[in-house]
TORKOL-4160 file (C-alpha; in steps of 0.2 Angstrom, whole numbers, padded with zeros to 4 digits, m for minus):
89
<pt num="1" X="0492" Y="0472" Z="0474"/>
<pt num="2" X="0499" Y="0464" Z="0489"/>
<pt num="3" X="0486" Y="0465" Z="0506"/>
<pt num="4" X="0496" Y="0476" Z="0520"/>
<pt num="5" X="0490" Y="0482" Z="0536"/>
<pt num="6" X="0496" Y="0497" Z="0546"/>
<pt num="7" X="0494" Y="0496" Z="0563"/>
<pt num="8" X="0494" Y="0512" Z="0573"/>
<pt num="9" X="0496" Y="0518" Z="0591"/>
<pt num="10" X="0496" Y="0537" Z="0595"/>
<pt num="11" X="0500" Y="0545" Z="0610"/>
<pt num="12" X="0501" Y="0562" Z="0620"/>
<pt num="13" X="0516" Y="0565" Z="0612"/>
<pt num="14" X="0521" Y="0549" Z="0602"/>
<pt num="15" X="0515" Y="0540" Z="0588"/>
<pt num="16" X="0520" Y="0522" Z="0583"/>
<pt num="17" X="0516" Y="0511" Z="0569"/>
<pt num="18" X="0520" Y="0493" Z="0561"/>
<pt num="19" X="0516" Y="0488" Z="0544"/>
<pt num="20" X="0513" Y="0468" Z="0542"/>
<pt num="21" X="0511" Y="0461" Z="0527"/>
<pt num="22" X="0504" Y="0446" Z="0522"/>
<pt num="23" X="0514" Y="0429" Z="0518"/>
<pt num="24" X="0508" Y="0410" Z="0514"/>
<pt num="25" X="0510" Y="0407" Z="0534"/>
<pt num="26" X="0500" Y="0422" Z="0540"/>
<pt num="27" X="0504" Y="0438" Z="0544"/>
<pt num="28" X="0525" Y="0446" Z="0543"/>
<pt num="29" X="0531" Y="0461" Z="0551"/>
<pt num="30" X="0540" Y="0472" Z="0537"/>
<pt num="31" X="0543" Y="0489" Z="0546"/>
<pt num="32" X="0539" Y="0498" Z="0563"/>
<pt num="33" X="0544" Y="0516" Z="0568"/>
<pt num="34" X="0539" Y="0530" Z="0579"/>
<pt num="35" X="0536" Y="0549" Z="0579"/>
<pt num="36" X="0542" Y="0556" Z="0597"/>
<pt num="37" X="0542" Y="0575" Z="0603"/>
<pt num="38" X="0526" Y="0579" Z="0594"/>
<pt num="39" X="0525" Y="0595" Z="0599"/>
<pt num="40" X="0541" Y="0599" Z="0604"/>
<pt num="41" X="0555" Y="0594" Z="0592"/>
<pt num="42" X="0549" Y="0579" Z="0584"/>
<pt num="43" X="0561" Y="0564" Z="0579"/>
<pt num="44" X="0557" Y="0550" Z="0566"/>
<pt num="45" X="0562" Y="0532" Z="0566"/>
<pt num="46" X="0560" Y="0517" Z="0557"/>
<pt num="47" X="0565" Y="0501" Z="0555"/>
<pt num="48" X="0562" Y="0485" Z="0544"/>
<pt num="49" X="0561" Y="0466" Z="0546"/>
<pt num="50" X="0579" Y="0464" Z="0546"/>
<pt num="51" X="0584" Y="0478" Z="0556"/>
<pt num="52" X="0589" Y="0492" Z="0545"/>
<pt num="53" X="0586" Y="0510" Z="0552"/>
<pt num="54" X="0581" Y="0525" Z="0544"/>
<pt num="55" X="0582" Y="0540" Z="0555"/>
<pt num="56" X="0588" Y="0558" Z="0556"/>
<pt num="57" X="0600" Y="0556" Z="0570"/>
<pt num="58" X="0609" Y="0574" Z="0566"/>
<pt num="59" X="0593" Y="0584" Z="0566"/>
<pt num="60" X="0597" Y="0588" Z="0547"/>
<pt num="61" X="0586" Y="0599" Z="0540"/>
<pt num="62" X="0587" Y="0599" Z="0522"/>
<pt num="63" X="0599" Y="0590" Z="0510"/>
<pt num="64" X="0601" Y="0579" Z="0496"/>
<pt num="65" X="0609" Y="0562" Z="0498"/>
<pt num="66" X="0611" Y="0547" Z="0488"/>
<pt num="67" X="0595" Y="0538" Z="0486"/>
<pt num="68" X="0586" Y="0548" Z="0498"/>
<pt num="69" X="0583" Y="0568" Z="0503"/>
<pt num="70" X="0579" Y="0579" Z="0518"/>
<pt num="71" X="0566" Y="0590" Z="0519"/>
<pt num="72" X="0560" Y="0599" Z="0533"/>
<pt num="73" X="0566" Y="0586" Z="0542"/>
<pt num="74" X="0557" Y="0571" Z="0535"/>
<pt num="75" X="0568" Y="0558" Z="0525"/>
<pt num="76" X="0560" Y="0555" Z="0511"/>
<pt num="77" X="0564" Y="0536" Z="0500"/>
<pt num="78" X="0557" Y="0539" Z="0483"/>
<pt num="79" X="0546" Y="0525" Z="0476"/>
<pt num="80" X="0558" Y="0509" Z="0473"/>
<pt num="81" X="0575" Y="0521" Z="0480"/>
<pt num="82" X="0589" Y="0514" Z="0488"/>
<pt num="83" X="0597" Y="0521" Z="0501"/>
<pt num="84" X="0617" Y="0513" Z="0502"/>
<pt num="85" X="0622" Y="0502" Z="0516"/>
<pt num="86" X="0629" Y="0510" Z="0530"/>
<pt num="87" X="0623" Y="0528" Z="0527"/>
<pt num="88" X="0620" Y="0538" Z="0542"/>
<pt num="89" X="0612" Y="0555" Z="0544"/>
């Protein structure tokens, strides 16, 4: 099992987090995101070490894509998926 940590910060109406994961040299930044509008019309984003984002920039609400689907919402990856390069919702 590989040693992550999840660091969280949590706002009014935001909440942000970056998960680190541990390498040979110390600690490596692997992914960092945010929830925004809590409580208003929330709006997911993430983003890994090498800059790929994964956000619901259409508001979809539910669909199926390839490697991927929406619910509610929520873009959910399921374990080992993945999503194409270049796919935008």
């Amino acid at each position: 099992m590989e040693d992550v940590i999840l660091v969280i910060n949590a706002g009014s109406s935001s909440l942000k987090f970056c998960v680190y994961n541990a390498a040979a040299d110390g600690w490596r930044l692997s992914t960092r995101g945010q929830i925004e509008g809590i409580g208003t019309a929330p709006r997911f984003s993430a983003r890994d070490d090498v800059g790929v984002r994964l956000t619901n920039e259409a508001g979809v609400q539910d669909m199926d894509g390839e490697g991927y689907y929406i619910r509610n919402g929520i873009i959910v990856v399921p374990k080992d998926g993945v999503i194409p390069a270049g796919t935008r919702v």
